[in-house]
N, CA, C and O of each residue as an XYZ file, in Angstrom:
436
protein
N     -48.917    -66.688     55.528
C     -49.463    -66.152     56.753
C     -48.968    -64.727     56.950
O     -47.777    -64.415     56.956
N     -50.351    -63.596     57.166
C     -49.948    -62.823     57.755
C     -49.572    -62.759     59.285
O     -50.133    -63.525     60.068
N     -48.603    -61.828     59.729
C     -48.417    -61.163     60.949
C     -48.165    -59.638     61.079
O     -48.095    -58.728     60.253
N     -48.035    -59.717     62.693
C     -47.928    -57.810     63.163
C     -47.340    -58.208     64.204
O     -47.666    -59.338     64.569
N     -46.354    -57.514     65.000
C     -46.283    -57.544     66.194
C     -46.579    -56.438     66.979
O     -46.260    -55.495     66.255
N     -47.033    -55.947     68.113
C     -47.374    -55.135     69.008
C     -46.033    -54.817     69.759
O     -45.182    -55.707     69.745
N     -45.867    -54.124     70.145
C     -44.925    -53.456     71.781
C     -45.773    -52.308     72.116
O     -46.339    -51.382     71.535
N     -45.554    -52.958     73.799
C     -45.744    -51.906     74.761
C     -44.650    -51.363     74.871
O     -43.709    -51.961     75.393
N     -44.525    -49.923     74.330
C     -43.128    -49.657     75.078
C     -43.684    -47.916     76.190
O     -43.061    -46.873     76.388
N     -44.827    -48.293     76.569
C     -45.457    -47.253     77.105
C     -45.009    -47.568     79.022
O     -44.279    -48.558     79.082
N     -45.166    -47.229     79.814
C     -45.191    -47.161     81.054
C     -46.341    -47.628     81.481
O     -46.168    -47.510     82.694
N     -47.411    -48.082     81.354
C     -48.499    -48.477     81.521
C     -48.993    -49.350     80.931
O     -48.128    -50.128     80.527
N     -50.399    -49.753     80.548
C     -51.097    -50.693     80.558
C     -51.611    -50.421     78.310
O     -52.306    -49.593     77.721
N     -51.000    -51.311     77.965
C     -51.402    -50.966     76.149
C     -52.825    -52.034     76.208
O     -52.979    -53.204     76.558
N     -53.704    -51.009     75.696
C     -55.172    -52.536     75.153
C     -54.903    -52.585     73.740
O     -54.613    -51.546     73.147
N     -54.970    -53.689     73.142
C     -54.914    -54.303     71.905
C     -55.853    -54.643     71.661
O     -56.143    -55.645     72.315
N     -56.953    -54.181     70.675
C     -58.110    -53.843     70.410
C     -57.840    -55.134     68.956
O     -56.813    -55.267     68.291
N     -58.989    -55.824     68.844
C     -59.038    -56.651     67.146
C     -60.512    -56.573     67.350
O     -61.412    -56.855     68.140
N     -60.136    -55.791     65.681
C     -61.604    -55.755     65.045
C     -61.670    -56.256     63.814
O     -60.715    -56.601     63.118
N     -62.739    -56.291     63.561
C     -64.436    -55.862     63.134
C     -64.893    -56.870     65.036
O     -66.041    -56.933     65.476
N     -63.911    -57.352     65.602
C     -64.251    -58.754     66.932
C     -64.747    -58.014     68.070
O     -65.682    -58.416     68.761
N     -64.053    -56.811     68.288
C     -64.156    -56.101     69.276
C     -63.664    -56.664     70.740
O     -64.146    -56.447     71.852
N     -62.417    -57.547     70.312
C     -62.002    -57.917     71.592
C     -60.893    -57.317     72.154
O     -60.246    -56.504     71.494
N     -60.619    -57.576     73.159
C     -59.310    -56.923     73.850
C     -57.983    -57.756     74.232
O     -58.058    -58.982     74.310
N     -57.283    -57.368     74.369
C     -55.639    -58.252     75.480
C     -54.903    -57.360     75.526
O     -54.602    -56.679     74.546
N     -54.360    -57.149     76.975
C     -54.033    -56.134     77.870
C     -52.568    -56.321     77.702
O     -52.108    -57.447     77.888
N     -51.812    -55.372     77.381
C     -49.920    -55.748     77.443
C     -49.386    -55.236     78.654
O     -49.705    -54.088     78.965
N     -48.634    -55.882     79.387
C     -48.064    -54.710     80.480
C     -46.794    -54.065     79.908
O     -46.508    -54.549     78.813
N     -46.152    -53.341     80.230
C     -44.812    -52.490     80.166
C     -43.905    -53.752     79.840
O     -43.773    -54.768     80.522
N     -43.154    -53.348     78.301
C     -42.360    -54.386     78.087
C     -42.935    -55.525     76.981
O     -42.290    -55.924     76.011
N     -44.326    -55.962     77.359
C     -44.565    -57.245     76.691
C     -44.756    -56.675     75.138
O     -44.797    -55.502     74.768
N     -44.885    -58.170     74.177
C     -44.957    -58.461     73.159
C     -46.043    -59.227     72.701
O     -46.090    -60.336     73.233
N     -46.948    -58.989     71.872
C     -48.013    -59.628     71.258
C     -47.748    -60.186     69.590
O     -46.633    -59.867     69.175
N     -48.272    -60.659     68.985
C     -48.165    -61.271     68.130
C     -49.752    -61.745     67.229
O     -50.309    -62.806     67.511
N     -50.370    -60.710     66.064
C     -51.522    -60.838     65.775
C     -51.030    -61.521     64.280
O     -50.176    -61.124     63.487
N     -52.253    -63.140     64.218
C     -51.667    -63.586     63.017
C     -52.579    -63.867     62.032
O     -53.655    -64.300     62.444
N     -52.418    -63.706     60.511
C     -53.977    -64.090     60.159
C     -53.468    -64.961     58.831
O     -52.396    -64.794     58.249
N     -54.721    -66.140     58.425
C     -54.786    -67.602     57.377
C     -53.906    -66.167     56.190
O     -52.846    -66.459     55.637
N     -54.249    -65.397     56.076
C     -54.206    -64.176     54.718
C     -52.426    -64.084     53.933
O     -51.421    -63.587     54.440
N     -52.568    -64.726     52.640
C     -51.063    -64.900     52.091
C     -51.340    -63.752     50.666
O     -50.391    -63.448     49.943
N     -52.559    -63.277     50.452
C     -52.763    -62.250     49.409
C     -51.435    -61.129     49.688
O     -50.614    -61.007     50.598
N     -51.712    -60.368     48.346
C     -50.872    -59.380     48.064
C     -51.467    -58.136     49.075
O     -50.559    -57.623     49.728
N     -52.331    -57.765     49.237
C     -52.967    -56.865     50.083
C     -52.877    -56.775     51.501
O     -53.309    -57.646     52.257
N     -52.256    -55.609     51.903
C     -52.531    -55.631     53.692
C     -53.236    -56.247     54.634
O     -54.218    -55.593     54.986
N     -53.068    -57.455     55.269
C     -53.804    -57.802     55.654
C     -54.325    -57.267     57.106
O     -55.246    -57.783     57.739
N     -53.727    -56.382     57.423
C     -54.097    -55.613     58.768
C     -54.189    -53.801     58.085
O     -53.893    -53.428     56.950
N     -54.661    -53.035     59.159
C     -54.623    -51.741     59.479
C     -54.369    -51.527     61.006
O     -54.796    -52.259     61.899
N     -53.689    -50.528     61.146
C     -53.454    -50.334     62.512
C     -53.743    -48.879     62.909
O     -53.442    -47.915     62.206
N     -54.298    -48.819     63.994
C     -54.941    -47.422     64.461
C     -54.861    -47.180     65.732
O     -55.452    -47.910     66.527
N     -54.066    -46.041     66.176
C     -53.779    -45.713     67.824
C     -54.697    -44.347     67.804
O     -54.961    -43.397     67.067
N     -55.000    -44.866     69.073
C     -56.168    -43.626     69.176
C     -55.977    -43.770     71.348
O     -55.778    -44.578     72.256
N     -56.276    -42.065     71.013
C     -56.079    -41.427     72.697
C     -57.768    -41.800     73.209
O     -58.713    -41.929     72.431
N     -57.820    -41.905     74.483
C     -59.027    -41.562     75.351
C     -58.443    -41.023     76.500
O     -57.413    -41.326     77.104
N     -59.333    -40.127     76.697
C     -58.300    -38.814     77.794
C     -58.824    -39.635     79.345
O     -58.099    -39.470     80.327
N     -59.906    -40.372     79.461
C     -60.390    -40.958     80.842
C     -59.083    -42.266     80.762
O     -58.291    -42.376     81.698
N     -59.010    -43.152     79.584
C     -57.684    -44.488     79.951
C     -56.643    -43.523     80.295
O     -56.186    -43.624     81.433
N     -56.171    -42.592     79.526
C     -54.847    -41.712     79.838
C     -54.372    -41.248     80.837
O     -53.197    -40.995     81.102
N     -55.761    -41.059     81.729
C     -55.016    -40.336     82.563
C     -54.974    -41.775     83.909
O     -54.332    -41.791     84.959
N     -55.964    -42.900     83.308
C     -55.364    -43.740     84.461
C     -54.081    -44.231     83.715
O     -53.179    -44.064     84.536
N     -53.847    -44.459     83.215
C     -52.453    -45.395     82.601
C     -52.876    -46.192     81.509
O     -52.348    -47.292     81.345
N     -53.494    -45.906     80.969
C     -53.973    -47.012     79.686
C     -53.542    -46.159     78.348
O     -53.668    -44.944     78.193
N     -52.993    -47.131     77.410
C     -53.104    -46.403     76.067
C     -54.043    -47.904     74.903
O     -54.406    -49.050     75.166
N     -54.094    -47.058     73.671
C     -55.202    -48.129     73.007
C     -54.501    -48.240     71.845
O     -54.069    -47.225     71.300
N     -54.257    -49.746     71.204
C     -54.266    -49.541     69.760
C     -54.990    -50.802     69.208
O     -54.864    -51.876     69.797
N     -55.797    -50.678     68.013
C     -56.737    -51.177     67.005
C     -55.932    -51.874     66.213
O     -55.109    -51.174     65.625
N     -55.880    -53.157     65.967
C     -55.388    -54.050     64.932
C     -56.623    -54.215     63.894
O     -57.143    -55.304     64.137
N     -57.238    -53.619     62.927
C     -58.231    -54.044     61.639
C     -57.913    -55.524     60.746
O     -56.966    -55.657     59.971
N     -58.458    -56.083     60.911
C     -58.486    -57.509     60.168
C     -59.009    -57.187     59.145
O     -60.238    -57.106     59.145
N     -58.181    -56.863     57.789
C     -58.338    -56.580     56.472
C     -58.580    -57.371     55.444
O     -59.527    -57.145     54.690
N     -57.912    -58.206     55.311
C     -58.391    -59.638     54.279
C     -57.969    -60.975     55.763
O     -57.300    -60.863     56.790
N     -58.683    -62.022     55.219
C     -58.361    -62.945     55.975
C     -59.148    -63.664     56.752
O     -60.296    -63.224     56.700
N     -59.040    -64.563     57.441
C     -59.810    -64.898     58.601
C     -60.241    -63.305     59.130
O     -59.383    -62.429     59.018
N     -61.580    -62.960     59.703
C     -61.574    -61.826     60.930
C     -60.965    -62.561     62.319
O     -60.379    -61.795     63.084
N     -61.055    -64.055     62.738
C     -60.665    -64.467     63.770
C     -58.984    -64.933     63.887
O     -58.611    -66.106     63.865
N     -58.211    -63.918     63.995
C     -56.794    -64.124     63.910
C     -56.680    -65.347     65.100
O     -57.464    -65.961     65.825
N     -55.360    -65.317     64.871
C     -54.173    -66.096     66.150
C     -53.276    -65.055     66.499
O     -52.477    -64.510     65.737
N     -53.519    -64.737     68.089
C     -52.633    -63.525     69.205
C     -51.630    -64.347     69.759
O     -52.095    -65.271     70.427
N     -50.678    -64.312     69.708
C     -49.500    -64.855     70.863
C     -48.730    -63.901     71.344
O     -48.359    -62.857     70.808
N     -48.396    -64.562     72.962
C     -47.463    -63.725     73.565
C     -46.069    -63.703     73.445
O     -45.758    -64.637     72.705
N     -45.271    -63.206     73.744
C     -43.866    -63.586     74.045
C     -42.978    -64.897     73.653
O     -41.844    -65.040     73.195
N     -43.821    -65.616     73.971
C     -43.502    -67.280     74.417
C     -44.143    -68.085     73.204
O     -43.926    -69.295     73.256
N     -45.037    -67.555     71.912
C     -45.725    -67.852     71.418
C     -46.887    -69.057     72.116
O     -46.854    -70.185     71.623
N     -47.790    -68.802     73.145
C     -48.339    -68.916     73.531
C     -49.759    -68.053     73.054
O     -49.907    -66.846     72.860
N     -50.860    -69.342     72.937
C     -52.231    -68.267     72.497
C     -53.043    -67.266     73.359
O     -53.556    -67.786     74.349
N     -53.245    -66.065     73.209
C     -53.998    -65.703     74.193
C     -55.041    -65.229     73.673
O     -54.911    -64.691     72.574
N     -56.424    -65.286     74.316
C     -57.588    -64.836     73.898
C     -58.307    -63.540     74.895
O     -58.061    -63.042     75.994
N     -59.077    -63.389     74.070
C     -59.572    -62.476     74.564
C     -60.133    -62.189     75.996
O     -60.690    -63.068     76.655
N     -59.945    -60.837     76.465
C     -59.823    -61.032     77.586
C     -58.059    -60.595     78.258
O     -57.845    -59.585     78.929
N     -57.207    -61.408     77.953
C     -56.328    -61.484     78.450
C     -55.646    -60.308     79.407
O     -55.367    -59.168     79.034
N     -55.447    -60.866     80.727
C     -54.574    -59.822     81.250
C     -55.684    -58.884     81.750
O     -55.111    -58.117     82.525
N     -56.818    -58.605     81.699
C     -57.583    -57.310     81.750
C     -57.948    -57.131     83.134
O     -58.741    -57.800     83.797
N     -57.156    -55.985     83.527
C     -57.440    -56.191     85.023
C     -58.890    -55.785     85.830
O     -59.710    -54.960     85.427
N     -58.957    -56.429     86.824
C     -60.241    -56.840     87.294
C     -61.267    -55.780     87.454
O     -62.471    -55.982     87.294
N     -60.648    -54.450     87.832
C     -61.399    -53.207     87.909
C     -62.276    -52.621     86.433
O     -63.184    -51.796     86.332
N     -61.798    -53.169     85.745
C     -61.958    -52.616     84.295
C     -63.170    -53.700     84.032
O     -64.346    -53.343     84.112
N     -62.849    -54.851     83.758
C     -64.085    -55.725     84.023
C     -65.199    -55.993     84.545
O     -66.138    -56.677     84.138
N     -65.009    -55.299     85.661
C     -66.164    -55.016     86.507
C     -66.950    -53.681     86.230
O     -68.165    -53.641     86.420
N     -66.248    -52.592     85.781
C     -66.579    -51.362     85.604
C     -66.984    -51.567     84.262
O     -67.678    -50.619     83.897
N     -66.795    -52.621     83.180
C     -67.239    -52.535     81.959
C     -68.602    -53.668     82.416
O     -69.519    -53.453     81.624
N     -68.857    -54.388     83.074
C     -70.270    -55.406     83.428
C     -71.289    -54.352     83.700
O     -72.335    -54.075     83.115
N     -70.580    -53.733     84.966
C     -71.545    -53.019     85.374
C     -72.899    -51.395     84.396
O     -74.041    -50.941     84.335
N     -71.717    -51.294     83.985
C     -72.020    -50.395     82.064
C     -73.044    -51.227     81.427
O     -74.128    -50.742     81.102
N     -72.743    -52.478     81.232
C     -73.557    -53.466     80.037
C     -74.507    -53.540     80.856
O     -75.492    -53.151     80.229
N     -74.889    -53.878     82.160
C     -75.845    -54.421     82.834
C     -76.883    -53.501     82.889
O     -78.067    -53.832     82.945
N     -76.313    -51.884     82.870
C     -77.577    -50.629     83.226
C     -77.738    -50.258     81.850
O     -78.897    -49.895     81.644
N     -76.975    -50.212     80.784
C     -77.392    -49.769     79.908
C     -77.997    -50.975     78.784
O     -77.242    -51.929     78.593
N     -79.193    -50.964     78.115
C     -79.658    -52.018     77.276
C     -78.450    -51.741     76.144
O     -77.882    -50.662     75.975
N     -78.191    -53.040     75.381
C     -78.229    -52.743     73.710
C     -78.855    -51.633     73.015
O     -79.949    -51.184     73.359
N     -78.203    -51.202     72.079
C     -78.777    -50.319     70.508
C     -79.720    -51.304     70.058
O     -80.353    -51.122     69.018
């Protein structure tokens, strides 16, 4: 089994991005995540990619991308407690709403 662990060690709000899934789970200041994948090959089974957006930044958000490289694409996330969390997690309510409201006016590609 692969793993990664995450830290927030930011002052704010870290999104933990897993792709090719495009899902999210929100860390607060302090917490610990835990991305795990079936993948025992010799090859990386992750990539990791932090990337700025100057609109999250300046509310308090920072972003980083976990890439599911070999393996299941559908990892296992745990918190702290090794507890599962899915997607979604933690995402506070303003953001959710402000991301519905986006999907709802704008169609699909």
């Amino acid at each position: 089994m692969a793993a990664i662990t995450v830290n927030n060690d930011s002052e704010g709000w870290l999104t933990l991005w897993i792709e090719p899934l495009g899902e999210d789970r929100w860390l607060r200041p302090g917490e610990r995540f835990v991305v795990r994948s079936d993948y025992s090959g010799n090859e990386s089974a992750f990539t990791v990619q932090y990337w700025v957006n100057a609109v999250d930044r300046a509310g308090g958000i920072e972003n980083v991308t976990v890439w599911i490289d070999e393996g299941d694409v559908y990892p296992e996330v745990v918190d702290g407690e090794g507890r599962v969390i899915e997607c979604g997690h933690q995402r506070p309510a303003e953001i959710g709403a402000k991301w519905r409201t986006q999907w709802t006016r704008t169609p699909p590609a």
